[in-house]
N, C-alpha and C positions, 0 to 999 in steps of 0.2 A: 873201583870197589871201595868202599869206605870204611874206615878201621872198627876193629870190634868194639865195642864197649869195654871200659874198662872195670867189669861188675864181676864179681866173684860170691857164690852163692856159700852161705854156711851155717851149719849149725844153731839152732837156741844157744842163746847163754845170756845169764842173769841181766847183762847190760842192756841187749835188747829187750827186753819188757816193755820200755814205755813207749818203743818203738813199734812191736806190735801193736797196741792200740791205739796211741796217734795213727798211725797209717790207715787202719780198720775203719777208727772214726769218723776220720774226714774224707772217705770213700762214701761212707755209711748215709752219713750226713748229705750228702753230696747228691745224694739218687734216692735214699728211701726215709729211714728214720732207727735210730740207734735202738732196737728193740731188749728188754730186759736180758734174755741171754746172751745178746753180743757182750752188753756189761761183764756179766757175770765172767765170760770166757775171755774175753779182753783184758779182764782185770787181774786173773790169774791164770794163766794157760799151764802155770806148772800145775794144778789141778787138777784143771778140765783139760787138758791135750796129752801134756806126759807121762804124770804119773798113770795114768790111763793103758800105756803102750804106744801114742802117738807120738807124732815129729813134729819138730818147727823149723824151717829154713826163711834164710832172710838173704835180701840180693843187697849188697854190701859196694859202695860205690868206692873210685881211688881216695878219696877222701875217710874211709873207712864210715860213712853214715850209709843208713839202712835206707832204703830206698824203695823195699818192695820185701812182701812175703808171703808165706803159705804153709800153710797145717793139713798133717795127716789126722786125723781123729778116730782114735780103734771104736770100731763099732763092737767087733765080736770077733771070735780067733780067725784070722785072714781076710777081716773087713774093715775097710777104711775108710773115710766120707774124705774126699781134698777140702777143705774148707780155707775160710778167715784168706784169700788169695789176694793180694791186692799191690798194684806198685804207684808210686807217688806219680801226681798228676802231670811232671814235664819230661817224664820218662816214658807215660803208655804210647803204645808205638811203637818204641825203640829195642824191644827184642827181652826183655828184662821179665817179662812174663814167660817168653818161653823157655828161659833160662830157671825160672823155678818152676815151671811145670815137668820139664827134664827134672830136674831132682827133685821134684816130689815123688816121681815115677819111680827113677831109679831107688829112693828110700823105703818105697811100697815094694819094688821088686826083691831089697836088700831083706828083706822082714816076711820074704815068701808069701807075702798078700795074693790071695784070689781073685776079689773084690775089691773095686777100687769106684768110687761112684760120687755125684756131688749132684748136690741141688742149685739153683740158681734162678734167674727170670730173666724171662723174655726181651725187659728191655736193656740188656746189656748183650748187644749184639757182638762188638767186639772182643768181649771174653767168649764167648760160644763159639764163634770160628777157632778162635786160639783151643778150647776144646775138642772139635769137630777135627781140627786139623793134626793132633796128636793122639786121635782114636779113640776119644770121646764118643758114645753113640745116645741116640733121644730113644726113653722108652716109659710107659706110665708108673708114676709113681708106686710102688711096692705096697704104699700104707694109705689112706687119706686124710690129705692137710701135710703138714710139715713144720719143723719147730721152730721155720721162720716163716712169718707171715707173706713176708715176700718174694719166699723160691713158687715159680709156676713152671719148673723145667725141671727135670731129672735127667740123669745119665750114668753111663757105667762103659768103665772104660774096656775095649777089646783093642786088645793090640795085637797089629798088623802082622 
């Protein structure tokens, strides 16, 4: 059996900032194209994510560098979109998603959230399992279109 990683999941705080959108961006970059709202919400999440009623958690390596993260975003009283999820490209695989997918969870269950739902696409199959396999389910989008060009999957989480 192989040791655990040594990642510990925490809190926003001022420092990471430039680590949320480094990470975002060159995920972004990487698969689609950086659209004006990523900017905007990348650029200031205490804005658009917090002062809102959402969360930001970051996967925090021994070295104390961020390595991976994820936003709640309050849609409306007990609804949360998971957004902005992302972990640095020699880690995916390594468990470090599931690790902030648990505390995204527990930080929506900590905040008595109902609704817990995220957009996405298709061709990121490996985050969709890691969805699918914490209770994630596929259902048509609620609205038509979406405030990213390139979510073509919807989901809401029901848990087990």
């Amino acid at each position: 059996m192989s040791e655990p990683l040594p990642i510990r999941i925490v809190d926003y705080a001022p420092r990471w900032r430039d680590d949320f959108a480094r990470l975002n961006i060159e995920w972004l970059e990487r698969w689609f194209t950086v659209e004006p709202i990523d900017r905007e919400v990348l650029g200031d999440p205490e804005t658009h994510i917090l002062d809102g009623g959402g969360h930001v958690l970051f996967a925090v390596d021994a070295e104390d560098r961020a390595v991976g993260t994820v936003a709640l975003k309050r849609e409306s009283d007990g609804v949360y979109e998971l957004t902005k999820m992302v972990v640095t490209p020699e880690l995916r695989g390594a468990g470090v998603g599931r690790l902030l997918m648990q505390g995204a969870i527990d930080a929506f269950q900590t905040r008595c959230g109902h609704e817990l739902f995220l957009e996405s696409s298709s061709k990121l199959g490996p985050a969709l399992a890691l969805y699918e396999s914490v209770g994630f389910r596929h259902y048509p989008a609620p609205r038509p279109g979406s405030h990213y060009a390139r979510a073509d999957v919807y989901m809401v989480w029901e848990p087990g």
